[in-house]
DRENBADO-101322 format. One line per 2 residues: number of its first residue (from 0); their letters; for each residue y, x, z of C-alpha. Coordinates in nm, 4 decimals, decimal comma. Example, Ala and Ser with C-alpha at 12.3 -4.5 7.8 and 13.67 -1.06 7.14 Angstrom:
// residues 2
0> as> -0,4500:1,2300:0,7800  -0,1060:1,3670:0,7140
***
This chain:
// residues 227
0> xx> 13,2798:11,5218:6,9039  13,1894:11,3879:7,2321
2> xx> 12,8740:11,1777:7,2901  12,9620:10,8009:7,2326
4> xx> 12,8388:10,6492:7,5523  12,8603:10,9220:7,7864
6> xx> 13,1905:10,9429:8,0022  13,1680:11,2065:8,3146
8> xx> 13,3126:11,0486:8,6165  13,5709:11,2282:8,7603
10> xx> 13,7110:11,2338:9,1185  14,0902:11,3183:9,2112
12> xx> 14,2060:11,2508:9,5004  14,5821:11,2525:9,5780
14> xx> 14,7522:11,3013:9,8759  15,0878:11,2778:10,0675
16> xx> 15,3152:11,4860:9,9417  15,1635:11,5492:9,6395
18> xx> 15,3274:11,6897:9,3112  15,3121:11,4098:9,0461
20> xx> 15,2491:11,5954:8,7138  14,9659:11,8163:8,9010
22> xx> 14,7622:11,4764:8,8374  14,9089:11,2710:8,5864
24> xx> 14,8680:11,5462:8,3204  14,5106:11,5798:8,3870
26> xx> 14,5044:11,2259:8,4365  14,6515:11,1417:8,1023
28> xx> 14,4803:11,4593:7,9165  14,1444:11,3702:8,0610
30> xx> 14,1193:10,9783:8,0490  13,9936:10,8768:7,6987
32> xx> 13,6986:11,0398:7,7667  13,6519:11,0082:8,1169
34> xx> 13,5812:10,7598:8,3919  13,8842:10,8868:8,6420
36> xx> 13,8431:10,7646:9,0161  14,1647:10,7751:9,2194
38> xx> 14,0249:10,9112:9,5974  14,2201:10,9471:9,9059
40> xx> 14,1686:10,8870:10,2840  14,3352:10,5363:10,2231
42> xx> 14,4435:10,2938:9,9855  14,8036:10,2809:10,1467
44> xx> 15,1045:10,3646:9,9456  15,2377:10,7211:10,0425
46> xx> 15,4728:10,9235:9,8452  15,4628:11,2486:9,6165
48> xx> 15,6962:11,5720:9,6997  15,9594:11,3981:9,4476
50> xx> 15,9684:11,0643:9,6480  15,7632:10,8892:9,3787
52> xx> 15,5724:10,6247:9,5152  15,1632:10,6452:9,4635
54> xx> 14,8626:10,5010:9,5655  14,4558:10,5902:9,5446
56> xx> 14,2642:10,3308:9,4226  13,9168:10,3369:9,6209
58> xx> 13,8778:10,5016:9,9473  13,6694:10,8619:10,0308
60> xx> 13,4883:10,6999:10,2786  13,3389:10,4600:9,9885
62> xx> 13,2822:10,7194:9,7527  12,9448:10,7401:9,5507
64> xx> 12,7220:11,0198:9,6315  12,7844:11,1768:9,2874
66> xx> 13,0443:11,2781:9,0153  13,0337:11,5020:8,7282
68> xx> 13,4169:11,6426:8,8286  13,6043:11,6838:9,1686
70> xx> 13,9661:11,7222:9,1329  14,2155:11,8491:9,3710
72> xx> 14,6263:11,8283:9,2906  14,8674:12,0330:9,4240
74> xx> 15,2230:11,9828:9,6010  15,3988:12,0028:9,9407
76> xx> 15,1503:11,8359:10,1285  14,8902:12,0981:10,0496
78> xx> 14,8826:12,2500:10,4120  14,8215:11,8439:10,5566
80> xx> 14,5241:11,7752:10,2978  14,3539:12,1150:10,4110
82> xx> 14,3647:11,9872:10,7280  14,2045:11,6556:10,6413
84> xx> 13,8611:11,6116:10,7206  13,8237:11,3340:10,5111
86> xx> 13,9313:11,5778:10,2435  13,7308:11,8606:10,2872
88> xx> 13,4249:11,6724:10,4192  13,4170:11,5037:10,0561
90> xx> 13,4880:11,8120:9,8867  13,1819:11,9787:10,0417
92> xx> 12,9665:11,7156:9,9958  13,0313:11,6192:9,6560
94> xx> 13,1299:11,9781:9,5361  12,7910:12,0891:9,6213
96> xx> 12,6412:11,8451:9,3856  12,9185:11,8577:9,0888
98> xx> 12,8960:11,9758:8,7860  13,2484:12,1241:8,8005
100> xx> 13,4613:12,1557:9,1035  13,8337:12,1887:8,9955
102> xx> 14,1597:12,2179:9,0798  14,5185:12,2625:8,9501
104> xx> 14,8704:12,4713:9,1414  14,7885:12,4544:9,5172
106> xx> 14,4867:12,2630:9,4861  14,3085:12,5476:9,4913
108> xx> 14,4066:12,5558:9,8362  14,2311:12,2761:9,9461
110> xx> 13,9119:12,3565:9,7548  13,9064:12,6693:9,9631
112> xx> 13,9807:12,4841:10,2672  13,6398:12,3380:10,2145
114> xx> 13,4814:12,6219:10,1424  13,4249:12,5810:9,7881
116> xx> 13,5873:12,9628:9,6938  13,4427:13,1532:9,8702
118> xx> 13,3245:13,4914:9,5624  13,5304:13,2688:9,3429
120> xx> 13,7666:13,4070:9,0767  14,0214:13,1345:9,1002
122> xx> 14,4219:13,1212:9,0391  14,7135:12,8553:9,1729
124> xx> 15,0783:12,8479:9,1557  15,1757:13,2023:9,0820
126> xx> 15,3779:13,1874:9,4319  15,0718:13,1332:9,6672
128> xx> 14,8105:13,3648:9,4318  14,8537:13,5785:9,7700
130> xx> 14,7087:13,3422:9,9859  14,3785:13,2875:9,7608
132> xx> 14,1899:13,6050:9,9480  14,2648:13,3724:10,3450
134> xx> 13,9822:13,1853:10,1224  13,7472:13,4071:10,0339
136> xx> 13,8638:13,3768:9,6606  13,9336:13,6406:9,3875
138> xx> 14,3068:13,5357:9,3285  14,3273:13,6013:8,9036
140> xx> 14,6505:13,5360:8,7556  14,5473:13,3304:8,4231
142> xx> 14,7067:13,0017:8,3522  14,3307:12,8564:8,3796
144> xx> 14,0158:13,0149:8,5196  13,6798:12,9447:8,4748
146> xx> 13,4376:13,1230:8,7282  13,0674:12,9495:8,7134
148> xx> 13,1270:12,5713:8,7555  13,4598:12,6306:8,9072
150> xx> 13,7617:12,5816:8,7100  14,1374:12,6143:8,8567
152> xx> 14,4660:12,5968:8,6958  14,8163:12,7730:8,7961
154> xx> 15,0929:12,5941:8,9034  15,2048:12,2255:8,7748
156> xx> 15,2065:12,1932:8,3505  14,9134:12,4241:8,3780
158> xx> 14,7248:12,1026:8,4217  14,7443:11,9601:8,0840
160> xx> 14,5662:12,3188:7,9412  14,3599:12,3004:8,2449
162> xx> 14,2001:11,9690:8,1058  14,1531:12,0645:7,7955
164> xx> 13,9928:12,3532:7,8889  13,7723:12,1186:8,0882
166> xx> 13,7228:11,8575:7,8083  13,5823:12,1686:7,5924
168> xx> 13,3235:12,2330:7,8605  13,2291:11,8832:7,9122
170> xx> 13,1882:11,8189:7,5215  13,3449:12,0831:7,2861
172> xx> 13,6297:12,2244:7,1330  13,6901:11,9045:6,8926
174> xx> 13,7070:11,6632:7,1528  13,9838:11,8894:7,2804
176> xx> 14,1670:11,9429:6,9901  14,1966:11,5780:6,9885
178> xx> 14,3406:11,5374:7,3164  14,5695:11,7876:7,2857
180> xx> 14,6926:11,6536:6,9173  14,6981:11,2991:7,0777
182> xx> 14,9517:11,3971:7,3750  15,1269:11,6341:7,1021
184> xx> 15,0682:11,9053:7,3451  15,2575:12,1985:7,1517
186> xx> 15,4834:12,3509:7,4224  15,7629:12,5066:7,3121
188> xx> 16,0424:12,5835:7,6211  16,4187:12,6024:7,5622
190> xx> 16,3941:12,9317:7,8273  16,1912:13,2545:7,8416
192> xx> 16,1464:13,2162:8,2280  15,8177:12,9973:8,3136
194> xx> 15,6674:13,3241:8,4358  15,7614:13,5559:8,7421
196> xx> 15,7235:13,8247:8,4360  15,9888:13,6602:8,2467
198> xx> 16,2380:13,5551:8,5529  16,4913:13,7079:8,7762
200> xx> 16,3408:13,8600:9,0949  16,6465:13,6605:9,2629
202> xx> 16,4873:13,3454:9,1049  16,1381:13,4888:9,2109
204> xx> 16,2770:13,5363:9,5722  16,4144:13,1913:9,5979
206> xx> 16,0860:13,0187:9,5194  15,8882:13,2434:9,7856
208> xx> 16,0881:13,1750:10,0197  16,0933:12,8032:9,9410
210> xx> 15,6599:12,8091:9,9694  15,6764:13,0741:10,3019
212> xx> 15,5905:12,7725:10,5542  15,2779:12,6739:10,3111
214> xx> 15,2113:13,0291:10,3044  15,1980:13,0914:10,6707
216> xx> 15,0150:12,7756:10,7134  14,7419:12,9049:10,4704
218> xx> 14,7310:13,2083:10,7297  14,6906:13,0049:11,0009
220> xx> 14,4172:12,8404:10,8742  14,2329:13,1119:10,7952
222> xx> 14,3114:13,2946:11,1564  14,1714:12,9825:11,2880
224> xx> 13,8615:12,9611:11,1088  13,7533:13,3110:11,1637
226> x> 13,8360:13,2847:11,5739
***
C-alpha cells in the first residue's frame, strides 16, 4: 500500500471550455492519495464545453516551483489553452522538473503545445490521434500510454484508467486496486461502439467533422511554430 505520510502533489489546471469528466475522474480517482491543486490563469468562474460552471482554485502565476504531477484536461477549448502562455509557460517550467507530466483526451494537445512531446509515444481522443505528429509526438492508439515519465490517456472516461494507471506508478498496484474498487470502477457499456473499431464509419464521420476546426487549429499551430 501507499506510504502513510507521503501524498504527491498534483497540478491540473482547467480551462475554458473544458470537458468536465476529463478532470473530475482523475480528480475523484486520484484524490485519496493525492494533494490535487486546481491551476488556471485565473480564479474567475468560466464554463466547461457542457455549460457547467467551474472554477481553479489558486492561480499559475502563484504556483510553487515544484509538483510531483502536471495534469492537462481536455475539451473544446483545447486550441485557446495552447495558445495560453500562462499555460504553456507553466507546463515547461514545471514539466521539466516533474516526476510525471500527464494528460488525458486533448490534453495531450496542450502538453505538446509546450513542448513537452516532442520523441514522445503519446495518445488523445481517438479523433485528433492525427494531429499528435504537428507535435513532434508518436501518436499510439492505447487507451493509456506510458512513455518515460510521460503518461497520456485517450479521450474522456479514459481518465479514470488513466489514474489508476498513475496511482500504480506513484505507489503500486494495491493502492490501485483500491481506488478502482472504491469508485466501483467495473465498466460494463449497454453498446459495442466506444471505439472507431466498433462504430459506424457514418458515426466516425460525424465526430471528425465535429473536431475539424480543433484539427486545423492544431495545424496552424504547428505551421506557425516552424515559420
Amino acid at each position: 500500500m501507499a506510504q502513510a505520510n507521503w501524498r504527491p502533489s498534483v497540478a491540473m489546471i482547467p480551462f475554458p471550455g473544458l470537458t468536465m469528466l476529463d478532470l473530475i475522474g482523475p480528480y475523484e480517482t486520484l484524490r485519496a492519495h493525492t494533494d490535487v491543486h486546481l491551476l488556471g490563469s485565473t480564479t474567475d468562474e468560466f464554463f466547461s464545453d457542457s455549460g457547467a460552471p467551474f472554477r481553479a482554485t489558486e492561480k499559475l502565476s502563484e504556483a510553487a516551483d515544484y509538483y510531483d504531477v502536471v495534469f492537462v484536461p481536455g475539451g473544446n477549448g483545447t486550441a485557446d489553452a495552447m495558445r495560453d502562455p500562462q499555460i504553456t509557460d507553466f507546463l515547461a517550467t514545471r514539466g521539466a522538473r516533474a516526476r510525471y507530466v500527464t494528460s488525458v483526451c486533448t490534453g495531450s494537445l496542450v502538453l505538446g503545445a509546450a513542448g513537452l512531446l516532442d520523441g514522445y509515444r503519446a495518445t488523445t481522443h481517438w479523433s485528433m490521434l492525427d494531429a499528435l505528429p504537428f507535435f513532434g509526438a508518436i501518436p499510439a492508439e492505447d487507451r493509456v500510454v506510458i512513455d518515460r515519465n510521460r503518461i497520456t490517456g485517450g479521450g474522456v472516461t479514459a481518465g479514470i484508467d488513466f489514474a489508476l494507471m498513475l496511482l500504480a506508478e506513484l505507489f503500486d498496484e494495491e493502492t490501485a486496486r483500491y481506488a478502482q474498487l472504491l469508485l466501483e470502477y467495473d465498466p460494463a457499456p449497454p453498446f459495442d461502439g466506444g471505439s472507431p473499431r466498433t462504430n459506424s464509419q457514418d458515426t466516425i464521420q460525424k465526430i471528425k467533422e465535429y473536431v475539424a476546426e480543433l484539427m486545423a487549429s492544431c495545424q496552424d499551430f504547428a505551421a506557425e511554430r516552424s515559420a
